[in-house]
C-alpha positions as protocol buffer text, in pm:
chain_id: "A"
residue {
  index: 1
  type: UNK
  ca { x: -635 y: -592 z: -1595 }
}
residue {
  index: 2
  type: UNK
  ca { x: -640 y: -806 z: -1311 }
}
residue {
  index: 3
  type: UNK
  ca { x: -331 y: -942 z: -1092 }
}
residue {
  index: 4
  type: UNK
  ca { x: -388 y: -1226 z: -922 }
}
residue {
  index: 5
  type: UNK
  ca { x: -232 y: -1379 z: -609 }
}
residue {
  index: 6
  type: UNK
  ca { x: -294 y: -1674 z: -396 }
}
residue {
  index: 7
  type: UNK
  ca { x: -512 y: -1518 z: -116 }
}
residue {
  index: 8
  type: UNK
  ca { x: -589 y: -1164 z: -253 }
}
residue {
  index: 9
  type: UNK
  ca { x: -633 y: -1046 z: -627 }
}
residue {
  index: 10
  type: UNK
  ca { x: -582 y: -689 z: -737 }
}
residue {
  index: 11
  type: UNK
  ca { x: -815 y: -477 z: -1011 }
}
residue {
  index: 12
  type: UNK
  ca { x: -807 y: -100 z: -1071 }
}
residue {
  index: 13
  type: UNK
  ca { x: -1020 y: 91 z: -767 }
}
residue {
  index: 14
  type: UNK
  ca { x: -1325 y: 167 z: -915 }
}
residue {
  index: 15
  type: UNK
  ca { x: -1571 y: 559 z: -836 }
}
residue {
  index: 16
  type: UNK
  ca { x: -1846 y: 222 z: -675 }
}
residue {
  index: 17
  type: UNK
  ca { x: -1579 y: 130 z: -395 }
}
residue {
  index: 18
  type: UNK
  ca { x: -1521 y: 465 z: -252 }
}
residue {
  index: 19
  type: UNK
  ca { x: -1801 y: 460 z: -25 }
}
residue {
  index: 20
  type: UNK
  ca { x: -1650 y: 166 z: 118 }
}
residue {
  index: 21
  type: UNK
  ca { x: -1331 y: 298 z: 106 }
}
residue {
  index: 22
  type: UNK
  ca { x: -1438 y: 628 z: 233 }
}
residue {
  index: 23
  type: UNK
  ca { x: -1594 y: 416 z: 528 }
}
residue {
  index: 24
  type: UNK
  ca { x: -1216 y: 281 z: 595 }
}
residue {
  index: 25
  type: UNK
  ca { x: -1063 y: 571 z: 542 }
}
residue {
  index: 26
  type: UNK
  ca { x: -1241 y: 708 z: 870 }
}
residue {
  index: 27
  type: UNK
  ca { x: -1261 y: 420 z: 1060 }
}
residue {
  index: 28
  type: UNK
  ca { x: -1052 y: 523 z: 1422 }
}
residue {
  index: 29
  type: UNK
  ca { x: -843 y: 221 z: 1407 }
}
residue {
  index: 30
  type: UNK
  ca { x: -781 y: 188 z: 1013 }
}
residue {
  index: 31
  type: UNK
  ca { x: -679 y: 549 z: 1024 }
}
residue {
  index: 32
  type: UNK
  ca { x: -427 y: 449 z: 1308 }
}
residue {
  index: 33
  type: UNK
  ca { x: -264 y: 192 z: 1175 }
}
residue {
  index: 34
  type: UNK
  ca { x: -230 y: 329 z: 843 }
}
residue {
  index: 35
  type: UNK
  ca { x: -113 y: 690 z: 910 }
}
residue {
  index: 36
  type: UNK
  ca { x: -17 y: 666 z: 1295 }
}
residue {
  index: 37
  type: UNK
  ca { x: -135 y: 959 z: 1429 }
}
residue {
  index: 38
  type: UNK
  ca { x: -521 y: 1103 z: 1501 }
}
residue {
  index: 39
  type: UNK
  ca { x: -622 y: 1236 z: 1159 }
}
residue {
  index: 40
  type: UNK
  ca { x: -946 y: 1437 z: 1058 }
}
residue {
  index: 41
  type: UNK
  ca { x: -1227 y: 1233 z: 932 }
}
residue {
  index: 42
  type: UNK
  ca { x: -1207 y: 1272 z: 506 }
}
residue {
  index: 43
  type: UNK
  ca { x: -1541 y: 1397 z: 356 }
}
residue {
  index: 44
  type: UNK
  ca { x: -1711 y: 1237 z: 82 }
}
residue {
  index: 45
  type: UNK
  ca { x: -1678 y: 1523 z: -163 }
}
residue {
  index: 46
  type: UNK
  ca { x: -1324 y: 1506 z: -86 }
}
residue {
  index: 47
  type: UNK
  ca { x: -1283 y: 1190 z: -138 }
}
residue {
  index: 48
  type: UNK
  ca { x: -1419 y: 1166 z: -533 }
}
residue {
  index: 49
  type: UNK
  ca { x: -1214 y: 1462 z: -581 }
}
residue {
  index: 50
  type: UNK
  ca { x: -911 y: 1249 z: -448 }
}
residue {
  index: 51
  type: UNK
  ca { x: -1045 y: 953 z: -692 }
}
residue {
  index: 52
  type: UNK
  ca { x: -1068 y: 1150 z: -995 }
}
residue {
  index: 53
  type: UNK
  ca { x: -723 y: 1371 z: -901 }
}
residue {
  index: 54
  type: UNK
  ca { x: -512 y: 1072 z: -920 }
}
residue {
  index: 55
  type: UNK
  ca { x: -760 y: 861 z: -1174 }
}
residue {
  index: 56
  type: UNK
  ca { x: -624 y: 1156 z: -1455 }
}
residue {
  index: 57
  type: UNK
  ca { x: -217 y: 1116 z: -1301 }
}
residue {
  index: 58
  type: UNK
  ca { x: 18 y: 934 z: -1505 }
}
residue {
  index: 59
  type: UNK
  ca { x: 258 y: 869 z: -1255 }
}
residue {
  index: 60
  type: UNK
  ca { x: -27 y: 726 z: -1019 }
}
residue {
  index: 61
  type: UNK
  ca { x: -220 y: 382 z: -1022 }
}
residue {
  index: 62
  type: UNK
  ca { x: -487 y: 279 z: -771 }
}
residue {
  index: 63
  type: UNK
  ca { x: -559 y: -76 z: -726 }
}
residue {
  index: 64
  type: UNK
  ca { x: -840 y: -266 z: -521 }
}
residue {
  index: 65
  type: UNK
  ca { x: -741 y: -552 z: -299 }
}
residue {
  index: 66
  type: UNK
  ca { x: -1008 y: -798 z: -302 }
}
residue {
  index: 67
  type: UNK
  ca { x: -1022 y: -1108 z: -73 }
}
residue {
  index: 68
  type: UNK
  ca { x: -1082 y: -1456 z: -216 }
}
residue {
  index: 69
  type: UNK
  ca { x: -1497 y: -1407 z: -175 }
}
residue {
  index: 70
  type: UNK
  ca { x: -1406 y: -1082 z: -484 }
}
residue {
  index: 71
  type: UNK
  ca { x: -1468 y: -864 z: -148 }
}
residue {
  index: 72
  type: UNK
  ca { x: -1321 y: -556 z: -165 }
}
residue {
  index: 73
  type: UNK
  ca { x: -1092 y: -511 z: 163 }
}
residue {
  index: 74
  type: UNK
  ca { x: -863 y: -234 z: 93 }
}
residue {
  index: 75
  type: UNK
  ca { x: -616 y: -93 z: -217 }
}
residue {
  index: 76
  type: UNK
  ca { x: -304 y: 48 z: -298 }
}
residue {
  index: 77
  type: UNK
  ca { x: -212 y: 383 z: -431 }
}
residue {
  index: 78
  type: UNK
  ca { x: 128 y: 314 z: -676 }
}
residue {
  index: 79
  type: UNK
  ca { x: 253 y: 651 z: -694 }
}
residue {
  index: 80
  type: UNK
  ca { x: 540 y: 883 z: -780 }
}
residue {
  index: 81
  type: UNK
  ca { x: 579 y: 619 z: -1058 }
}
residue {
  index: 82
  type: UNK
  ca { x: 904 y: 731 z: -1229 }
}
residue {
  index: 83
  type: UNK
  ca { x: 878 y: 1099 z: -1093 }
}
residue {
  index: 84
  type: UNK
  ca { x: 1250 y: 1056 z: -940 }
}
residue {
  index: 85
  type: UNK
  ca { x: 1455 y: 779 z: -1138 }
}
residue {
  index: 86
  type: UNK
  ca { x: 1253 y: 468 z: -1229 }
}
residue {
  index: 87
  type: UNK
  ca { x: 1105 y: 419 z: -900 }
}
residue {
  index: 88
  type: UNK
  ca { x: 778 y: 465 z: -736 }
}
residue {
  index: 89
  type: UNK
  ca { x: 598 y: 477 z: -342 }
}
residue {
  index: 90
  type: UNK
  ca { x: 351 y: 239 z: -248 }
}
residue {
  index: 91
  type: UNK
  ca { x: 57 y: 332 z: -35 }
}
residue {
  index: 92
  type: UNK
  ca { x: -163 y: 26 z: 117 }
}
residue {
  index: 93
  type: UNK
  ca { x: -511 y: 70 z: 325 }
}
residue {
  index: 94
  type: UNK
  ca { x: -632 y: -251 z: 475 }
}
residue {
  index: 95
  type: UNK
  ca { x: -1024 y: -198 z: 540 }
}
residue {
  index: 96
  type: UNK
  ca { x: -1010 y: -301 z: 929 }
}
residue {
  index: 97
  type: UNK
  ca { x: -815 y: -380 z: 1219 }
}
residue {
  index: 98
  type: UNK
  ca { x: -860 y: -747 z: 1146 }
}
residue {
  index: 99
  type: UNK
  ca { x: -690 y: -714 z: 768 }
}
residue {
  index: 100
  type: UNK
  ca { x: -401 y: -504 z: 940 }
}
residue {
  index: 101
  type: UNK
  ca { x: -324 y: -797 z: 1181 }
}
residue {
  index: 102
  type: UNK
  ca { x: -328 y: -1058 z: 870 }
}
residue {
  index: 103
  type: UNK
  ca { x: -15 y: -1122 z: 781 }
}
residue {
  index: 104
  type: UNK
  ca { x: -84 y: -1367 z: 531 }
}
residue {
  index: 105
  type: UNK
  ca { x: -338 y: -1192 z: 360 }
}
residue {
  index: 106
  type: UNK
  ca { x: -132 y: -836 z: 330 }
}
residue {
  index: 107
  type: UNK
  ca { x: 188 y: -1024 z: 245 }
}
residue {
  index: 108
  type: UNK
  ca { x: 19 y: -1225 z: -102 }
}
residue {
  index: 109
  type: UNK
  ca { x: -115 y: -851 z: -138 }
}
residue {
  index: 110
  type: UNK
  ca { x: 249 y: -713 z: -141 }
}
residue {
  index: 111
  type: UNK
  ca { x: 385 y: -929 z: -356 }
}
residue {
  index: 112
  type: UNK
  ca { x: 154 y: -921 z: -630 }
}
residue {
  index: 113
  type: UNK
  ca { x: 174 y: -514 z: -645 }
}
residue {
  index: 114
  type: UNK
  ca { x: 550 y: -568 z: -643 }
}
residue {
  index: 115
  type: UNK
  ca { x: 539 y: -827 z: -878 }
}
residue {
  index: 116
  type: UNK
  ca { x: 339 y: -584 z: -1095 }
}
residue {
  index: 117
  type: UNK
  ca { x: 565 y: -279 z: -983 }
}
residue {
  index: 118
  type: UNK
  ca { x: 897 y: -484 z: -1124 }
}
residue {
  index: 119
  type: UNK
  ca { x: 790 y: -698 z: -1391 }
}
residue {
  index: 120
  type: UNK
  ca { x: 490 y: -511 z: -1572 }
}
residue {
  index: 121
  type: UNK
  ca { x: 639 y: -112 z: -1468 }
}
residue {
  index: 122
  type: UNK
  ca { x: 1008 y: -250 z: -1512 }
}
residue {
  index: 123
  type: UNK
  ca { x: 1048 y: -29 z: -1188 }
}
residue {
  index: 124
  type: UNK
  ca { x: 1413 y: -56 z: -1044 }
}
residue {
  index: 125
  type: UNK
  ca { x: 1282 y: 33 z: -663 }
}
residue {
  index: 126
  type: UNK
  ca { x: 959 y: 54 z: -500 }
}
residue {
  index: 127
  type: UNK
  ca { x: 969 y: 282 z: -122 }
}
residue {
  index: 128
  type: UNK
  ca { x: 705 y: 283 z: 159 }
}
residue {
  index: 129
  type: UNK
  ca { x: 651 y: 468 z: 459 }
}
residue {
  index: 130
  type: UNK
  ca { x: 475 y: 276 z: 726 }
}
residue {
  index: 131
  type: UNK
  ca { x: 437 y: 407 z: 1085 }
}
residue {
  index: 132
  type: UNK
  ca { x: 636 y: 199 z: 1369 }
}
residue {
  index: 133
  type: UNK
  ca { x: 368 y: 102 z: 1506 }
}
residue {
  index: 134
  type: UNK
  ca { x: 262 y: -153 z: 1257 }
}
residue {
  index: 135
  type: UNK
  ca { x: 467 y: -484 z: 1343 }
}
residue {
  index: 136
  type: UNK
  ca { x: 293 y: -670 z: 1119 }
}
residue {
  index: 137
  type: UNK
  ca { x: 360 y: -447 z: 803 }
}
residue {
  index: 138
  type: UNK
  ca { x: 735 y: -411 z: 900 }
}
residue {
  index: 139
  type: UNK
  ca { x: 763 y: -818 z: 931 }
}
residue {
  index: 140
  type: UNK
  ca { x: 606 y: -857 z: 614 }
}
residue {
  index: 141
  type: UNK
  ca { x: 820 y: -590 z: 425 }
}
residue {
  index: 142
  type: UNK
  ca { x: 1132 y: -707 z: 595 }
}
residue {
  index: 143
  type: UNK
  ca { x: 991 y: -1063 z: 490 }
}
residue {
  index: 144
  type: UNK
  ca { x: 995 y: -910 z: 107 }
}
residue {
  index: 145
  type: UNK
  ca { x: 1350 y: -780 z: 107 }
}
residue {
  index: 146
  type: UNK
  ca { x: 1258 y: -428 z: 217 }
}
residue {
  index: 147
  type: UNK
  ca { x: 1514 y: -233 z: 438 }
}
residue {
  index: 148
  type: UNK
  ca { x: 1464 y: 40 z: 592 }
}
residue {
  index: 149
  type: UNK
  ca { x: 1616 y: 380 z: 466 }
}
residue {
  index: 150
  type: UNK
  ca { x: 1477 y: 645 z: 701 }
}
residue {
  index: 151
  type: UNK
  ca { x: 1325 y: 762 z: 1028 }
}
residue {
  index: 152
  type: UNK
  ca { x: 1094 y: 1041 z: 1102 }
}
residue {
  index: 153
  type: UNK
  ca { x: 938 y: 1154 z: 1424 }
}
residue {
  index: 154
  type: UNK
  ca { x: 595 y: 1154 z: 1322 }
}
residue {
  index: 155
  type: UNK
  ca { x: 428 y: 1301 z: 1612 }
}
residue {
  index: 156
  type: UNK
  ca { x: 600 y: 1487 z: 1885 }
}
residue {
  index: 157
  type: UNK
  ca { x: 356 y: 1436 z: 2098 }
}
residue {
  index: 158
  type: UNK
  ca { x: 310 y: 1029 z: 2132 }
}
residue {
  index: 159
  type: UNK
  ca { x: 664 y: 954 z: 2009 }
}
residue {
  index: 160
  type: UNK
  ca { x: 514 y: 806 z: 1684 }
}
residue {
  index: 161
  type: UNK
  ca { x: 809 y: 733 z: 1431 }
}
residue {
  index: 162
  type: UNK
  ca { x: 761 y: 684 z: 1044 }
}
residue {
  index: 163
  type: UNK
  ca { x: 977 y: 461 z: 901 }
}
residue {
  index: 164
  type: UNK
  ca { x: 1094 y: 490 z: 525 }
}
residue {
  index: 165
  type: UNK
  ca { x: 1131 y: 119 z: 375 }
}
residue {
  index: 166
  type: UNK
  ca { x: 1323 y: 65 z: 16 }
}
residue {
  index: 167
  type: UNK
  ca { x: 1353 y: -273 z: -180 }
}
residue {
  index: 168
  type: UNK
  ca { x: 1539 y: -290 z: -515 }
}
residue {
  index: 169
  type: UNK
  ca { x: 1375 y: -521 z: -800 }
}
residue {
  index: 170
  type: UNK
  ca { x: 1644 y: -751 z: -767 }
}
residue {
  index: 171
  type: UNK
  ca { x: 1632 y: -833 z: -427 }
}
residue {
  index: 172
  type: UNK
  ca { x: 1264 y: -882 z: -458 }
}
residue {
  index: 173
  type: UNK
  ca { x: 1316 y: -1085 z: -757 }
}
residue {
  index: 174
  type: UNK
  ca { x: 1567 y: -1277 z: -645 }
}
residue {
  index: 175
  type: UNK
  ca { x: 1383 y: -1364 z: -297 }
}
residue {
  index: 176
  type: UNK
  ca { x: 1091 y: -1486 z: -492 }
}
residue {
  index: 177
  type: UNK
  ca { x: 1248 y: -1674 z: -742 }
}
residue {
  index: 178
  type: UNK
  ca { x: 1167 y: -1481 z: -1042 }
}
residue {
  index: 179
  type: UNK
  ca { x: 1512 y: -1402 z: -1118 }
}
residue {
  index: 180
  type: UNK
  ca { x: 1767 y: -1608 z: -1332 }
}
């Protein structure tokens, strides 16, 4: 299955893009802006073992974002999928500091896993945690209906927060016209 959206079209991640995605996984700056805080690097036997893990879950779906050259640039991990009530948590990793910044690019991305989330899954509410750091994933999830729901002090140390953001299918429905 492929979804398809105007800038960005997502596939199931594939065992051939880890080594790319093991290369953004440790990148200084990707790591930043997608957890927050200074993480260890991940290894590459940890990494398959992460792949298959969640390749056998149920209540887990990885998809591969590739740009409009079929370039893989990043995924999403669609997980916790009906584990409490019919919702699920969406994890993204954009492959570089340039992706992260592109708010065009990671909004089309957004909306076709939420498209997929609502109207393939039937999902009533997707959640996402996103660090407060990340301006341009808060304007585009605020841009998508998200609100936010929670606050965590990430890291005691640099102030970091984590901030919980919720958006119910018909909100997102609704906002994109999908809904009668």
């Amino acid at each position: 299955m492929v979804l398809q959206g105007e800038r960005v079209r997502l596939r199931p991640l594939e065992r051939s893009d880890l080594p790319e995605r093991l290369r953004m996984v440790n990148d200084p700056v990707v790591k930043r802006l997608s957890t927050g805080v200074h993480a260890d690097d991940t290894s590459e036997t940890d990494m398959y073992i992460w792949f298959d893990m969640y390749s056998e879950d149920p209540y887990s779906e990885q998809w591969a974002i590739e740009d409009a050259s079929r370039r893989y640039v990043g995924d999403f991990d669609l997980h916790s999928i009906g584990v409490m009530g019919n919702e699920a948590w969406i994890s993204p990793l954009f492959g570089s500091e340039a992706l992260w910044n592109d708010r065009e690019l990671r909004l089309d991305a957004m909306r076709v896993i939420l498209r997929y989330a609502f109207q393939e899954k039937g999902l009533d509410a997707v959640h996402i945690d996103v660090p407060d750091l990340d301006a341009v994933g808060i304007e585009v999830l605020e841009a998508l209906g998200f609100e936010r729901t929670d606050t965590y002090e990430l890291d005691m140390f640099t102030g970091v927060e984590l901030y919980t953001y919720s958006v119910v299918a018909d909100v997102f429905l609704m906002r994109e016209g999908a809904l009668g």
